[in-house]
C-alpha positions as CSV (number, residue, x, y, z in Angstrom):
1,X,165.5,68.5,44.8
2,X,169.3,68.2,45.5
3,X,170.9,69.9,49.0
4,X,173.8,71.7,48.9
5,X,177.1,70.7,50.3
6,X,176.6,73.8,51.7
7,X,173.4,73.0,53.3
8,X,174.6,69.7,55.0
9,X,177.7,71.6,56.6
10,X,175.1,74.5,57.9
11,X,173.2,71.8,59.9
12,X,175.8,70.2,60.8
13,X,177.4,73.5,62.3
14,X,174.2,73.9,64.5
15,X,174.3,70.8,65.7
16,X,177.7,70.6,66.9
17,X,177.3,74.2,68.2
18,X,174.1,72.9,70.6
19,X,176.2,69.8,71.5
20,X,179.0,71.9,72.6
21,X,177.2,74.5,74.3
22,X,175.4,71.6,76.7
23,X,178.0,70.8,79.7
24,X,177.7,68.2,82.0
25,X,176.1,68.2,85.3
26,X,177.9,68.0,88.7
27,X,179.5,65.0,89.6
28,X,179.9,63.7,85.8
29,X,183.3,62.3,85.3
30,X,185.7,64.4,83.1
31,X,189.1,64.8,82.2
32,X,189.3,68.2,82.0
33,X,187.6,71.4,83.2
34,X,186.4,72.0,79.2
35,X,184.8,68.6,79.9
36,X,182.4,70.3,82.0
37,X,181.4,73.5,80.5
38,X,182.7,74.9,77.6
39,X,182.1,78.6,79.3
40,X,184.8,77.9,82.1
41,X,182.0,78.2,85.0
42,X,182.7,74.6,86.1
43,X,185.9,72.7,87.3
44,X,186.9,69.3,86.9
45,X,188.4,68.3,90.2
46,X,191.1,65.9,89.2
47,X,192.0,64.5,92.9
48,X,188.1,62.7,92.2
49,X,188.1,59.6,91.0
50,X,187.4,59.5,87.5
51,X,187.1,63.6,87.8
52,X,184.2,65.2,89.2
53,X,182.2,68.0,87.6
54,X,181.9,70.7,90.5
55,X,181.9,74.3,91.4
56,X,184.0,76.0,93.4
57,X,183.7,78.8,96.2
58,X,180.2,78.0,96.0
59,X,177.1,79.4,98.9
60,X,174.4,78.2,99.9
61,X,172.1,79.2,97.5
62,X,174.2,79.5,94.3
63,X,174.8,75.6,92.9
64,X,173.1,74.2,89.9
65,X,169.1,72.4,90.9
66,X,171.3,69.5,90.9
67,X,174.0,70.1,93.5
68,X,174.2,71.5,97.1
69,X,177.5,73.7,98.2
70,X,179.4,71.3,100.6
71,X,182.5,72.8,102.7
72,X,185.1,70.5,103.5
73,X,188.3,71.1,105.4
74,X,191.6,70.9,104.1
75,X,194.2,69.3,106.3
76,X,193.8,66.7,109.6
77,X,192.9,68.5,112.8
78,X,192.9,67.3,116.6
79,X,191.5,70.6,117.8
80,X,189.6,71.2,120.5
81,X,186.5,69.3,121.0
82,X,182.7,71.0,120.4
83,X,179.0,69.6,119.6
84,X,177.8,70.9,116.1
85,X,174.6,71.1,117.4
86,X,174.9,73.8,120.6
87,X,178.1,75.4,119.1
88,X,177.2,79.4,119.1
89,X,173.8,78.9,119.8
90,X,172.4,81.0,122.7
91,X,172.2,78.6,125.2
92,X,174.7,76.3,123.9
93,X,178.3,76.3,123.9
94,X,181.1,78.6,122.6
95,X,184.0,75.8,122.2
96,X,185.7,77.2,119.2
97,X,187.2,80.3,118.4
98,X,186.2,83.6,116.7
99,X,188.0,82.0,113.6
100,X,187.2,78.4,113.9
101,X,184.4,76.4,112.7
102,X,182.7,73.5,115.0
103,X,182.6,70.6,112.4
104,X,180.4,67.9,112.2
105,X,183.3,65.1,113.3
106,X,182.9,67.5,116.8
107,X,186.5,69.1,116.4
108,X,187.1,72.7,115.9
109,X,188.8,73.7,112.7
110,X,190.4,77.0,110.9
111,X,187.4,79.3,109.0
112,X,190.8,79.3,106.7
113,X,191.2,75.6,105.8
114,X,187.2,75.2,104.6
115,X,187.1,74.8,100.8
116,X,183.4,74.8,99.2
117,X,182.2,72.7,95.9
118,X,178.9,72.1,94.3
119,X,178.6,68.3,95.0
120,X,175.7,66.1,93.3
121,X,172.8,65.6,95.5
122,X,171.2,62.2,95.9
123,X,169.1,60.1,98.2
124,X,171.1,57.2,98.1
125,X,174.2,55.2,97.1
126,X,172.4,54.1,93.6
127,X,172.1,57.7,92.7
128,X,176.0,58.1,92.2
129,X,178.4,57.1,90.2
130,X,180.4,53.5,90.4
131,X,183.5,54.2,93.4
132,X,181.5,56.7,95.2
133,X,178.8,56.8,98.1
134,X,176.0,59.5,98.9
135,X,176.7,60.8,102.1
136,X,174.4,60.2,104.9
137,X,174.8,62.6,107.8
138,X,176.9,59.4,109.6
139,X,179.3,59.4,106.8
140,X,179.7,62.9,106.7
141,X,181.0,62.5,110.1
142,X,183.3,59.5,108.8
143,X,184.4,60.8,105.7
144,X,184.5,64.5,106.2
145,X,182.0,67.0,103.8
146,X,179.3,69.2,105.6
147,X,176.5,71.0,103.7
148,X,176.5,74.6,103.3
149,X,173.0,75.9,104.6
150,X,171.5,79.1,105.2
151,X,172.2,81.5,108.1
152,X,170.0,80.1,111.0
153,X,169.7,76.2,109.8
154,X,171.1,73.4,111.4
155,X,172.4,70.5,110.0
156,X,170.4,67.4,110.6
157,X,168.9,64.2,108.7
158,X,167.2,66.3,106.5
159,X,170.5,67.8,105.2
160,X,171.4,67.3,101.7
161,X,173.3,63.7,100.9
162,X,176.1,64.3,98.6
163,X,177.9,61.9,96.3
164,X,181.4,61.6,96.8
165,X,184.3,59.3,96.2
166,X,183.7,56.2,98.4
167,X,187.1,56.2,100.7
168,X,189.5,53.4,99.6
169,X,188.9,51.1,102.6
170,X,185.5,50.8,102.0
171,X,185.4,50.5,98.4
172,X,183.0,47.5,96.8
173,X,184.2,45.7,93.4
């Protein structure tokens, strides 16, 4: 028994429709935003090296199973200085301002300059991509990036490790 033409061009309309209706996960490389979903939910951040698949303006609660929302902030600041740990807790201290933030470097910085993207999770440096590094809680410090975590929860070792582009001076071949 003999297909169709019109058969072949049926399947092959399904299957391009299921390929093009799968987007890539955060932290794939792209080229475009279309690169990473075809329904415009994701972005691909250019300023990434190769681009990076991500969200943005995302909470802590509302990335894909494979990403955690991660704030950094925009611009260099030598505000004043604060410990992320006892910053606005009861007994702690109360460096930084009604509008400022008490980063993880230990510097207050403008609520206004934080920008939040669904980064990849991982557990270690093998888990990203080539050119970029999963950042420890040390290299969050170094490198800038702080997870987004629920009302009440610190930020500790137990935070989630991110991948992210691996700063220029450190890079490996």
């Amino acid at each position: 028994m003999r297909t169709s033409p019109i058969s072949h061009l049926s399947v092959l309309a399904v299957l391009a429709t299921l390929l093009l209706g799968c987007g890539k996960e955060i932290g794939d490389p792209c080229i475009v935003s279309s690169d990473c979903s075809p329904n415009g939910d994701r972005q691909c951040d250019i300023a990434s090296k190769e681009g990076y698949c991500t969200i943005q303006g995302c909470d802590y609660s509302t990335c894909p199973e494979e990403a955690a929302c991660i704030r950094f902030f925009t611009g260099n600041f030598a505000n004043r200085a604060c410990d992320p740990v006892s910053e606005d807790e009861p007994n702690g201290g109360d460096d930084c301002s009604f509008d400022e933030l008490c980063a993880l470097a230990g510097h207050c910085v403008p609520r206004s300059a934080e920008v939040r993207y669904c980064m990849r999770t991982c557990e270690s440096d093998e888990d990203c991509r080539s050119g970029y590094e999963c950042r420890t809680l040390e290299l969050m410090k170094e490198h800038g990036g702080q997870p987004v975590l629920a009302p009440g929860i610190a930020i500790d070792e137990t935070s989630p490790r991110f991948c992210a582009s691996r700063p220029a001076a450190t890079s490996t071949p």
